[in-house]
C-alpha positions in Angstrom: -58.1 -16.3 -33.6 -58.4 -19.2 -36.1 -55.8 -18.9 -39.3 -58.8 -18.6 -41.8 -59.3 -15.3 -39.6 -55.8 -14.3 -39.7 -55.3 -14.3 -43.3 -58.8 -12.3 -44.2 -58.1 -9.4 -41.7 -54.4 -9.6 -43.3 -56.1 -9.6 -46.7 -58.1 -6.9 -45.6 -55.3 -4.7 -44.5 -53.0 -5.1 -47.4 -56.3 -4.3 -49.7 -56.2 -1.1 -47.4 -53.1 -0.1 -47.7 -53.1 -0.8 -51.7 -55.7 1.7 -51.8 -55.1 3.7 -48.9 -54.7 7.5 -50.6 -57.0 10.0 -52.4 -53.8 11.5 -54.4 -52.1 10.0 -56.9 -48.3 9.5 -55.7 -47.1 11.7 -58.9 -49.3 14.1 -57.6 -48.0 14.3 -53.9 -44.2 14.4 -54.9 -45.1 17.3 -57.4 -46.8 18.9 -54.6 -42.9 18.0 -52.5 -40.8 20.1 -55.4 -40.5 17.1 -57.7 -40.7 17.0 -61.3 -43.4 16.3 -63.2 -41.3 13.5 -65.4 -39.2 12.0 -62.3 -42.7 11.9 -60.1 -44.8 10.2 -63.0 -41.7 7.9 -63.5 -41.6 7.4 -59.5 -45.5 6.1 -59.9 -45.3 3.7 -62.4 -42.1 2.1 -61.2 -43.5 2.0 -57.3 -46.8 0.2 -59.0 -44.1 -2.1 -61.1 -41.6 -2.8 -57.7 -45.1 -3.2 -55.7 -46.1 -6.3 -58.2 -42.4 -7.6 -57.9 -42.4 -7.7 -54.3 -45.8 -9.9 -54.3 -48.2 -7.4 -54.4 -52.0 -8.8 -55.1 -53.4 -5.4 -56.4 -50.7 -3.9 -58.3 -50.1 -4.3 -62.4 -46.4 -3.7 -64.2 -46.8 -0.3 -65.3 -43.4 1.4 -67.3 -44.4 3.7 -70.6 -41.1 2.3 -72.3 -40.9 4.9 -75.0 -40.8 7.7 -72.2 -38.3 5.1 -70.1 -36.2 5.3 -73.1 -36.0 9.0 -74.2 -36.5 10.6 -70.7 -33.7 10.3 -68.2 -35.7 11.9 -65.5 -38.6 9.5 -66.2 -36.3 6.6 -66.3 -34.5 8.0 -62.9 -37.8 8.2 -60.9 -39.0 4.7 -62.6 -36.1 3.0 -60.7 -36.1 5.1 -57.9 -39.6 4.1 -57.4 -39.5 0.1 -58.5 -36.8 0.3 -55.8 -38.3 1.6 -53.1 -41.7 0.2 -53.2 -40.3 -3.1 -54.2 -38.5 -3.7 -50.6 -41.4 -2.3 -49.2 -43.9 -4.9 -50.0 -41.0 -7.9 -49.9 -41.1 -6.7 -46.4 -45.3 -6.2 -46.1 -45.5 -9.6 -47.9 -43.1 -11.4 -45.0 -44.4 -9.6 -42.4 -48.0 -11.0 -43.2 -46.1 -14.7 -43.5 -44.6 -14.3 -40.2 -48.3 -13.3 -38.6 -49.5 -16.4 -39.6 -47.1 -18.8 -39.6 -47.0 -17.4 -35.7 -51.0 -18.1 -35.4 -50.4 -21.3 -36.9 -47.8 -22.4 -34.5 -50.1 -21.0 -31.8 -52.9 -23.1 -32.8 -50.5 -26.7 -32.8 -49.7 -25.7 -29.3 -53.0 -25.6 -28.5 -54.1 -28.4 -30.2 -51.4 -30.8 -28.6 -52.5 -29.9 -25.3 -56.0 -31.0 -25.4 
């Protein structure tokens, strides 16, 4: 597999996994016995930790008056900027390692002909 094919299916992947789900994340923890303020705070801070961690499809998102008066909407809003912050640092250099791998793959190759 050539690197120019490595980093479209990678592409393709994390596009699929940015908009993998029919239900809004507040939604689902709401539906788990969350709050309404802690899960909506949970969303926008997972969209903001997403963009942090090098996320392509993902905007800041923090409603700062809301942040400021609402402790459970300031709790889940670092809960979640947390959380989904690691978690695409760790998507992001997982993708790097795939093709820095290919790439390596394809010197080999390419020395021994």
């Amino acid at each position: 597999m050539t690197t120019g094919k490595i980093v479209m299916a990678t592409s393709m992947l994390a596009g699929l996994l940015a908009f993998g789900g029919c239900a809004s994340t507040a939604e689902t923890m709401q539906q788990k016995g969350y709050g309404p303020s802690y899960s909506k705070g949970y969303e926008d801070g997972c969209e903001s930790g997403k963009r942090a961690g090098g996320g392509m499809f993902n905007e800041f998102q923090k409603n700062v008056d809301r942040y400021d008066s609402d402790y459970k909407y300031r709790e889940g809003w670092e809960d979640g900027y947390r959380q989904c912050k690691g978690e695409e640092k760790a998507l992001m250099q997982s993708i790097e390692n795939s093709q820095r791998a290919e790439m390596e793959r394809e010197a080999i190759e390419n020395s021994r002909r």
